[in-house]
C-alpha positions as CSV (number, residue, x, y, z in Angstrom):
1,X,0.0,0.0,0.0
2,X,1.4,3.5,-1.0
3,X,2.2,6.0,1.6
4,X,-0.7,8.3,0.2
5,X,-3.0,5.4,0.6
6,X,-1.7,5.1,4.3
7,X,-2.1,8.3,5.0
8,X,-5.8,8.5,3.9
9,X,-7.1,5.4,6.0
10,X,-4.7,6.9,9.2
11,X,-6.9,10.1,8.8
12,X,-10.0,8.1,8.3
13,X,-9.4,6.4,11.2
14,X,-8.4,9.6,13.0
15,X,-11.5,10.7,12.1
16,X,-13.6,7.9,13.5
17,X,-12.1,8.1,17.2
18,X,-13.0,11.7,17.1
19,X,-16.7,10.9,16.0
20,X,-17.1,8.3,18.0
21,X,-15.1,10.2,21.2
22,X,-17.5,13.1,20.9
23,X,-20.6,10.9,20.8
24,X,-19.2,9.6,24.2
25,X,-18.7,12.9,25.9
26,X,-22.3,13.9,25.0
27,X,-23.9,10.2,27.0
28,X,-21.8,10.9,29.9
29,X,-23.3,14.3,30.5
30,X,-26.1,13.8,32.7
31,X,-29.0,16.3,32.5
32,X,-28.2,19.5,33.9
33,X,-29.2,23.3,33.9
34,X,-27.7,23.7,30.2
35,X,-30.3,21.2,29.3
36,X,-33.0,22.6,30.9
37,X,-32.2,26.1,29.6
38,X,-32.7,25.4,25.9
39,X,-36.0,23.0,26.8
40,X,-37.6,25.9,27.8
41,X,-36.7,28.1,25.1
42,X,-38.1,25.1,22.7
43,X,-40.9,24.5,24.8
44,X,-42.3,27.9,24.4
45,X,-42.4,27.1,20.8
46,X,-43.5,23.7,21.4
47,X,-46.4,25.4,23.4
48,X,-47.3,28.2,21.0
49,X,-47.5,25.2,18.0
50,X,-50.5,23.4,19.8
51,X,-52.1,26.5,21.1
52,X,-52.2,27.8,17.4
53,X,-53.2,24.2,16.0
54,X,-56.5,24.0,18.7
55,X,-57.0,27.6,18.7
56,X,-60.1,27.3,15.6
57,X,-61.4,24.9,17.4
58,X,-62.5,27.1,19.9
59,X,-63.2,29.6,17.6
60,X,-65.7,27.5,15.2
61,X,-68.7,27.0,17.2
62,X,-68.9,31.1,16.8
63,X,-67.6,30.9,13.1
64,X,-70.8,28.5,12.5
65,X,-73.2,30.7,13.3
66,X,-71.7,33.7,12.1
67,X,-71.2,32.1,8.5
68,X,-73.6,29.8,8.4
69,X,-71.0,26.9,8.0
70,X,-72.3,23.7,7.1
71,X,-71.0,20.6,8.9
72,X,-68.4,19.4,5.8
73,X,-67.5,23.0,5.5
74,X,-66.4,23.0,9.3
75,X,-64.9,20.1,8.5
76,X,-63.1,21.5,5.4
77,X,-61.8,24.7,7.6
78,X,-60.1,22.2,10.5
79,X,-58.7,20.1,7.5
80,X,-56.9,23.2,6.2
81,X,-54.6,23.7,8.9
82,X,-53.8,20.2,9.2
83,X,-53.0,20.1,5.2
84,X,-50.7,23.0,5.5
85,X,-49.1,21.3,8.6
86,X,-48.7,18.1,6.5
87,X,-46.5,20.4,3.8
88,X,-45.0,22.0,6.3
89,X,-43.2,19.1,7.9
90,X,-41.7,18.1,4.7
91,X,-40.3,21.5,3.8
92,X,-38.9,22.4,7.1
93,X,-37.7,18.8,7.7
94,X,-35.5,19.2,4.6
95,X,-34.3,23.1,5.8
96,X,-33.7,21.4,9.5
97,X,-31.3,18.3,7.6
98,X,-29.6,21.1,5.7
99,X,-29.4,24.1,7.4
100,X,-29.7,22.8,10.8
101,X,-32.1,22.4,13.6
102,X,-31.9,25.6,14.9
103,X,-32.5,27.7,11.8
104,X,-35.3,25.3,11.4
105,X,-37.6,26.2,14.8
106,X,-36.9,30.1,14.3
107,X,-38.0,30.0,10.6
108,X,-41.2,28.0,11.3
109,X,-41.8,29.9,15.1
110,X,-41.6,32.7,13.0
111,X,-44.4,31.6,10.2
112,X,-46.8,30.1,12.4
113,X,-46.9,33.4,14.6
114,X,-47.1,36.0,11.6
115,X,-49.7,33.8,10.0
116,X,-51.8,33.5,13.4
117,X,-52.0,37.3,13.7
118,X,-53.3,37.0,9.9
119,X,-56.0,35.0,10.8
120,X,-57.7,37.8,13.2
121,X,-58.2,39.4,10.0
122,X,-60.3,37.0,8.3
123,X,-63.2,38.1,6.7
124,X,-65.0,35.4,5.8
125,X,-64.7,31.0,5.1
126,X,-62.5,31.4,2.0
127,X,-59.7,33.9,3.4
128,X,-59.9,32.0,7.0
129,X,-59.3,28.4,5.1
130,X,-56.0,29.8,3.7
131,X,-54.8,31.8,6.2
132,X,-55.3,28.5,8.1
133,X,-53.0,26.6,5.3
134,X,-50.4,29.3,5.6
135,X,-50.2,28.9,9.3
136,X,-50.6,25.4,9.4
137,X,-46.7,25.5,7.2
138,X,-45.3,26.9,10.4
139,X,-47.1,24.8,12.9
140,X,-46.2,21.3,11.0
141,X,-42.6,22.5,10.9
142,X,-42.3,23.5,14.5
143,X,-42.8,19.9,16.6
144,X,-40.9,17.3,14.5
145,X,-37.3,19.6,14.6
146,X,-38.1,20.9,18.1
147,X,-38.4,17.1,19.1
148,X,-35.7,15.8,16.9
149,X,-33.6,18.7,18.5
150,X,-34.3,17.7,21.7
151,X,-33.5,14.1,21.7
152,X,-30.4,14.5,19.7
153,X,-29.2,16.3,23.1
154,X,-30.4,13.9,25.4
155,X,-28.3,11.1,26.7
156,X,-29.6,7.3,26.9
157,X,-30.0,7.0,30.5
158,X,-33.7,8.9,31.3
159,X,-33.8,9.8,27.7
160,X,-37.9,8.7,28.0
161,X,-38.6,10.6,30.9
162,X,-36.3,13.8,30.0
163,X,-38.2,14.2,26.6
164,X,-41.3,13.7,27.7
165,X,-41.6,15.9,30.3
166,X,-40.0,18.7,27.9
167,X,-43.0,17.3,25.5
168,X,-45.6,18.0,28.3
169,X,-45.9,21.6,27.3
170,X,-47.7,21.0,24.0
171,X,-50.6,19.0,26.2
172,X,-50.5,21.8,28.6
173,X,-51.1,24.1,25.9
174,X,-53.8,22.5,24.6
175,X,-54.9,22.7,28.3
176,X,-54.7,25.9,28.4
177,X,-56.1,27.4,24.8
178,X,-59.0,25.4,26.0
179,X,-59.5,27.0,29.5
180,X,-58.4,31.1,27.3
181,X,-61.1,30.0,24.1
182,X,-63.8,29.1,26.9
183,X,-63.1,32.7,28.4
184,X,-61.7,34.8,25.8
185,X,-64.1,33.4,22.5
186,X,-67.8,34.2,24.4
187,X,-66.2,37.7,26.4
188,X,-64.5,39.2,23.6
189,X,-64.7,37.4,20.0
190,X,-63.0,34.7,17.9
191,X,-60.7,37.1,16.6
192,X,-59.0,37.9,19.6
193,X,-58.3,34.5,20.6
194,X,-55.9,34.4,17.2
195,X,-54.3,37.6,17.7
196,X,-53.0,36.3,21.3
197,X,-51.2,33.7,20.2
198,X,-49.6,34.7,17.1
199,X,-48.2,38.5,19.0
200,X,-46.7,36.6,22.0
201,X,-45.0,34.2,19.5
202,X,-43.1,37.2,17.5
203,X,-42.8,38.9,20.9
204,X,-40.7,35.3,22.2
205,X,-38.9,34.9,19.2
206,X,-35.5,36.6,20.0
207,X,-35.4,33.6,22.3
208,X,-34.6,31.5,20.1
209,X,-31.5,33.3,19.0
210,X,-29.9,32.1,22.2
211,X,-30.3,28.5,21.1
212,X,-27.1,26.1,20.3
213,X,-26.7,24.0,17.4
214,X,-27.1,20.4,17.7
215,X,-23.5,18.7,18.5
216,X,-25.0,15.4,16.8
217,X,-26.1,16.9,13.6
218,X,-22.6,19.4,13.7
219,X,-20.9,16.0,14.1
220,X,-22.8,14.2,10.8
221,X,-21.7,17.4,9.0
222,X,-18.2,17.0,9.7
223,X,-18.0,20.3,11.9
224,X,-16.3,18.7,14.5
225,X,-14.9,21.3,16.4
226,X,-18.0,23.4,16.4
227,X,-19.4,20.4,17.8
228,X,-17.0,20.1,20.5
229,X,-17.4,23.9,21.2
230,X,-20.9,23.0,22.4
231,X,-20.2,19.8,24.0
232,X,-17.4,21.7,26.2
233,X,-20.5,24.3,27.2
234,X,-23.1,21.8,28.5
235,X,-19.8,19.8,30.0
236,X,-19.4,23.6,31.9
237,X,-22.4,23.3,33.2
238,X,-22.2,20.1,35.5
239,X,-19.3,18.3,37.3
240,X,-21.4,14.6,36.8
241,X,-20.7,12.1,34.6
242,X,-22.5,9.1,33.5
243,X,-20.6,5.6,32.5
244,X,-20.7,4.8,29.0
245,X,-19.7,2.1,26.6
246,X,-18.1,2.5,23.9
247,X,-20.4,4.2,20.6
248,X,-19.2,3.2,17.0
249,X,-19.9,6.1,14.8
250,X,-19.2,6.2,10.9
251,X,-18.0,9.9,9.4
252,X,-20.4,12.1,7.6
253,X,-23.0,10.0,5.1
254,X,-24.8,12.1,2.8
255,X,-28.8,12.3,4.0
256,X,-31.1,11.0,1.3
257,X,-34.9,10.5,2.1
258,X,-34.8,7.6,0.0
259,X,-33.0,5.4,2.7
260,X,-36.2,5.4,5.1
261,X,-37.0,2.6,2.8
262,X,-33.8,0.9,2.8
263,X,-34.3,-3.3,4.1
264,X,-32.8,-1.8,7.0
265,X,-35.2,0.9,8.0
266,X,-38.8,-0.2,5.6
267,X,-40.2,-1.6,8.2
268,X,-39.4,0.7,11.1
269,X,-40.4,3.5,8.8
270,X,-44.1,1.8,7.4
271,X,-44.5,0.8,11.4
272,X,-44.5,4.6,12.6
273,X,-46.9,6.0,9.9
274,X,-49.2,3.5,11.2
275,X,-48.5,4.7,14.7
276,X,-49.0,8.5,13.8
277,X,-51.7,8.1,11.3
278,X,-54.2,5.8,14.1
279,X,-53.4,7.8,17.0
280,X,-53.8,11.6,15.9
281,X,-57.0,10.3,13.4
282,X,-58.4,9.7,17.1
283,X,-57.1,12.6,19.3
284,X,-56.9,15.4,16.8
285,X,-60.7,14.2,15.8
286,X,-61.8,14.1,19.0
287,X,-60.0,17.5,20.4
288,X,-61.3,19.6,16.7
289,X,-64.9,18.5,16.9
290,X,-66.2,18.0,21.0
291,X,-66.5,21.8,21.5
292,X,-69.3,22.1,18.6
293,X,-70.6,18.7,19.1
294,X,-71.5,19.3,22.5
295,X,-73.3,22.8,21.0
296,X,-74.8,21.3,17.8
297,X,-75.6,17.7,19.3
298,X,-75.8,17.9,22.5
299,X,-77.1,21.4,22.9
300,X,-75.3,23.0,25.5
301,X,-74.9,27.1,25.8
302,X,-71.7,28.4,24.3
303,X,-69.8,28.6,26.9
304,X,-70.6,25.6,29.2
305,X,-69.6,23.6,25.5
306,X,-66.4,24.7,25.4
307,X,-65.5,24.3,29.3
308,X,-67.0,20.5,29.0
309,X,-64.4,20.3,25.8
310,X,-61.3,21.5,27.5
311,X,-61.9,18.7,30.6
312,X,-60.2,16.3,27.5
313,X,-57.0,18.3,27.6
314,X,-56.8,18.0,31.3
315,X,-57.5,14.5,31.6
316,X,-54.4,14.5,28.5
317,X,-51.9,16.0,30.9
318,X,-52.5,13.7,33.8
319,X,-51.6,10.0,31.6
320,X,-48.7,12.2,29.7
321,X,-47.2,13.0,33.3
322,X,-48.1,9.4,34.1
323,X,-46.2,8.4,30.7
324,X,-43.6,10.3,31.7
325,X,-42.1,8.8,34.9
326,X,-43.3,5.4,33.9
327,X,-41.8,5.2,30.2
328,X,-38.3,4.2,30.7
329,X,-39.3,1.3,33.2
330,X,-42.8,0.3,31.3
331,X,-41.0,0.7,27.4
332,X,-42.4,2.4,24.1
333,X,-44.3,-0.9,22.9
334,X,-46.0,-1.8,25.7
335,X,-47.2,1.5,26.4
336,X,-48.3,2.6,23.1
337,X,-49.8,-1.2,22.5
338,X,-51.9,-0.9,26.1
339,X,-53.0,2.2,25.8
340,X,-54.6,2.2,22.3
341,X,-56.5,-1.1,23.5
342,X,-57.8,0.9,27.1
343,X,-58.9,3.8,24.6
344,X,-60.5,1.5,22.3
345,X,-62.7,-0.1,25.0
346,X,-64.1,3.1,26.1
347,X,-65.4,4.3,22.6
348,X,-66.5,1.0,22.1
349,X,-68.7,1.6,25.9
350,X,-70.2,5.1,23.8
351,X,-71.0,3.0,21.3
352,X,-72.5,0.2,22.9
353,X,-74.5,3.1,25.0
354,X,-75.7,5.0,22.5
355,X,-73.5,8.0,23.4
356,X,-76.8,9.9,24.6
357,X,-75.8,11.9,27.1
358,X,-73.4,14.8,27.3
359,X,-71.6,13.8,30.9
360,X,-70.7,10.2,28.9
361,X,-69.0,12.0,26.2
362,X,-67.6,14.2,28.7
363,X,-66.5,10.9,31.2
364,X,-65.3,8.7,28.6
365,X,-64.8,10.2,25.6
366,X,-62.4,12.4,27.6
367,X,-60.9,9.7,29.0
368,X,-60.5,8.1,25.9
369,X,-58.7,11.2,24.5
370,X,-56.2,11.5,27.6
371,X,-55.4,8.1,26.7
372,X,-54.4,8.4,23.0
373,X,-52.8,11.6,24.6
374,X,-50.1,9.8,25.7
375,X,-49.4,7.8,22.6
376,X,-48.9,10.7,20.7
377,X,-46.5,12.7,22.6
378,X,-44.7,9.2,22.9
379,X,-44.6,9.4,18.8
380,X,-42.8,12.3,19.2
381,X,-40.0,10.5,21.7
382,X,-40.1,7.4,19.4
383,X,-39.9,8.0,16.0
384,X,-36.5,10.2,16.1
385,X,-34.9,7.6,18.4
386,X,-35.2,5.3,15.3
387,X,-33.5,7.1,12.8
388,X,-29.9,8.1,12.5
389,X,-29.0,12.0,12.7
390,X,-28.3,12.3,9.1
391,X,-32.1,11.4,8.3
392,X,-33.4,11.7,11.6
393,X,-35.2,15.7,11.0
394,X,-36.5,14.6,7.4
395,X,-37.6,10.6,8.9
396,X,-39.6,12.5,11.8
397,X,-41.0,14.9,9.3
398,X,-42.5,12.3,7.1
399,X,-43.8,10.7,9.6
400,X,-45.8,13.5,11.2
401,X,-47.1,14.3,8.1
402,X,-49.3,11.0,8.5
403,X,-50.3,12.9,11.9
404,X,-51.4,16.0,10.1
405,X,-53.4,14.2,6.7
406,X,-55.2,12.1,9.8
407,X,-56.0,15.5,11.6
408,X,-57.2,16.7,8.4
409,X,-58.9,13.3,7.1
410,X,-60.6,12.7,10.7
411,X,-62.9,16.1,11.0
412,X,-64.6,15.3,7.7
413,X,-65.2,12.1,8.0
414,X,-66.8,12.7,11.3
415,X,-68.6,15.5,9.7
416,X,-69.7,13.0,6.8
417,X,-70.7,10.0,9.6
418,X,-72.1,12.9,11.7
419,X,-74.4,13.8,9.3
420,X,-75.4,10.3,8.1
421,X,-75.2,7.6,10.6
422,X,-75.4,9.9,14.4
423,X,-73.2,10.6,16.7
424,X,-72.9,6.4,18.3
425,X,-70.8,5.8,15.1
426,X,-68.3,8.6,15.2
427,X,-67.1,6.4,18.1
428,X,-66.9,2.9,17.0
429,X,-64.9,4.2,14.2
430,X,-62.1,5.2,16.3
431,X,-62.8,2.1,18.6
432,X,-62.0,0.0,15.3
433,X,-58.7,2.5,15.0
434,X,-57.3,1.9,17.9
435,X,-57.6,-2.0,17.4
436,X,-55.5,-1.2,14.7
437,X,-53.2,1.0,16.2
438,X,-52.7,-1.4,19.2
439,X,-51.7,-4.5,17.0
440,X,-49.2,-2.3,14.5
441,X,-47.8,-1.2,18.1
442,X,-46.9,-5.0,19.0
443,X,-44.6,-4.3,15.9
444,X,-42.5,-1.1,17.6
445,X,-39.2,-2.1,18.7
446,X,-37.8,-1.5,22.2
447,X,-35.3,1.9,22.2
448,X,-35.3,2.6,25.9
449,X,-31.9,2.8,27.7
450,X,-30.1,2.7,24.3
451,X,-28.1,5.4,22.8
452,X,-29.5,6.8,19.8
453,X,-26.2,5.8,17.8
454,X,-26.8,1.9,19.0
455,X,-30.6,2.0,17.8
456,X,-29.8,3.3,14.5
457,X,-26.6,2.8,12.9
């Protein structure tokens, strides 16, 4: 072998101990106040995305009246938001992979909060649906690089728990756009309820300029000592370290979308579109469409419908916290596979009853919803943990996009099954979803206590 060729393998091999040296330093640094720093910078836009997402919902039983919206046109205006999330994933998945994950939350933080102010000047149904699609870009871009960002900082050990909690905010803010619409929508109008959200978003934004580059997508790039620049800061910031074995990490491999269907990763990748597509088709149904059914069906005064509604997003927060502290001991697939069958068994009670009372919605339809909570803020923990970093962004993006053509799917078919059948059948449908969810869940596989380099290579 010439000395040229020598030279070339010594560097490549050079290179290697560095990768894999770097990956090391990052497990061994236990959660600390660096850490907890940038969640909370994310999680502002983590909790501004599902306030902005749940935000029409709150509006529409208003936006009915006022427009005299049939049932498939309320259906049609929830749908818009979730089609422009749906594009939205995919474009800013592909800036996040190339530009980088921060760049990617400050240019969708910045869309979805421009376009929400937008909204409060909606005249009528047509300028509201694309207004809605515009936001709905932002929104869809937000969650799947805020989560990838997150877990590509987060060591193996409590990985589950760390991430979850961080993930907490976005059922919290669903919590608490439901407790504002139930005040703000009947006191002061619909429009007001947009404008909130979108001002305090630009208002936050210069937050996000304090945010540090991910050392594991700085490391697939080959920008190893800005890498190590940030791994020295959060090293800074506690004297604990964690044991770690030995991570094997190959030198920068050019992203292509192509390889989420690679023999290696088909199957994970056809598994977690399952996952995302059964789980949000329930929630995201459920969470768009109680406040008006319990108006329209049920007949309940304005505001005692949307107070009854935002009981789901309570009962949400409690099994997410529960999810949280129990993940890393209970697993991914047991959870997810568990909780779809609970959830299932309770729509299948409305069904079996009739659903003719409001308090049984409110009881177990709720309930129900909480459940399937769970499940999809564990998507969010999952489906990046199965990825490598030089596809993880654009692998969680794709994925979530089955989320958003579910959210956007789900509120007309219940508006079309609404219409035709009652409201009994709205909830064995989802009770036949989550049998489906629950046995594609059997086919997760187990990430917990592994580092993300070991789960995929």
């Amino acid at each position: 072998m010439s000395e040229s060729s020598n030279a070339a393998v010594s560097d490549l091999s050079s290179s290697e101990d560095r990768y894999s040296q770097l990956l090391m330093r990052m497990e061994s640094i236990p959660f600390s106040r660096w850490h907890v720093k940038l969640r909370v910078i994310v999680g502002t836009a983590s909790f501004f995305d599902g306030y902005g997402a749940l935000s029409l919902a709150y509006a529409l039983p208003v936006l009915i009246s006022l427009w005299h919206l049939n049932t498939a046109q309320s259906g049609m205006l929830i749908a818009a938001g979730y089609l422009g999330q749906a594009v939205g994933a995919i474009i800013f998945g592909v800036i996040a992979e190339r530009f980088g994950r921060v760049f990617g939350i400050k240019a969708s933080m910045f869309m979805m909060s421009i376009m929400g102010i937008a909204c409060m000047f909606a005249g009528n149904y047509t300028a509201l649906f694309i207004l809605r699609f515009l936001q709905g870009i932002g929104l869809g871009g937000e969650v799947p690089v805020a989560a990838t960002y997150i877990n590509e900082l987060s060591a193996a050990h409590g990985r589950g728990k760390f991430f979850i909690i961080f993930e907490i905010i976005f059922p919290v803010s669903l919590m608490l756009t439901a407790q504002l619409g139930a005040v703000i929508v009947p006191s002061f109008g619909w429009r007001w309820l947009f404008l909130l959200g979108g001002a305090v978003g630009m208002i936050l934004l210069p937050l996000f300029f304090k945010l540090k580059e991910s050392p594991r997508w700085l490391i697939s790039k080959g920008k190893l000592d800005e890498a190590e620049c940030v791994i020295e800061e959060i090293e800074a910031s506690t004297d604990k370290r964690l044991p770690v074995t030995t991570i094997a990490s190959k030198p920068t491999v050019k992203a292509n979308w192509k390889e989420l269907f690679s023999p290696f990763y088909r199957f994970r990748t056809l598994v977690v579109w399952a996952l995302w597509f059964s789980a949000y088709f329930i929630s995201n149904g459920l969470n768009n469409w109680l406040p008006s059914l319990y108006k329209t069906v049920y007949k309940l005064p304005l505001k005692e419908s949307l107070y009854a509604a935002s009981i789901t997003n309570v009962l949400q927060v409690v099994m997410v916290l529960a999810c949280a502290f129990l993940i890393d001991k209970v697993g991914r697939k047991r959870w997810a596979t568990f909780a779809f069958i609970a959830a299932g068994c309770l729509l299948l009670i409305l069904f079996i009853t009739g659903a003719k009372s409001a308090q049984s919605v409110m009881y177990l339809g709720s309930s129900a919803y909480g459940i399937i909570g769970s499940i999809t803020v564990l998507l969010y923990l999952y489906t990046p943990e199965i990825y490598p970093t030089r596809m993880r962004a654009i692998g969680t993006a794709f994925a979530t996009t089955w989320l958003r053509l579910a959210s956007a799917i789900g509120p007309m078919i219940i508006g079309f099954v609404l219409d035709a059948k009652g409201i009994s059948y709205v909830f064995v449908g989802f009770a036949a979803i989550c049998i489906i969810g629950s046995l594609v869940a059997t086919r997760m596989i187990e990430t917990s206590g592994k580092a993300l380099e070991d789960i995929a290579p």
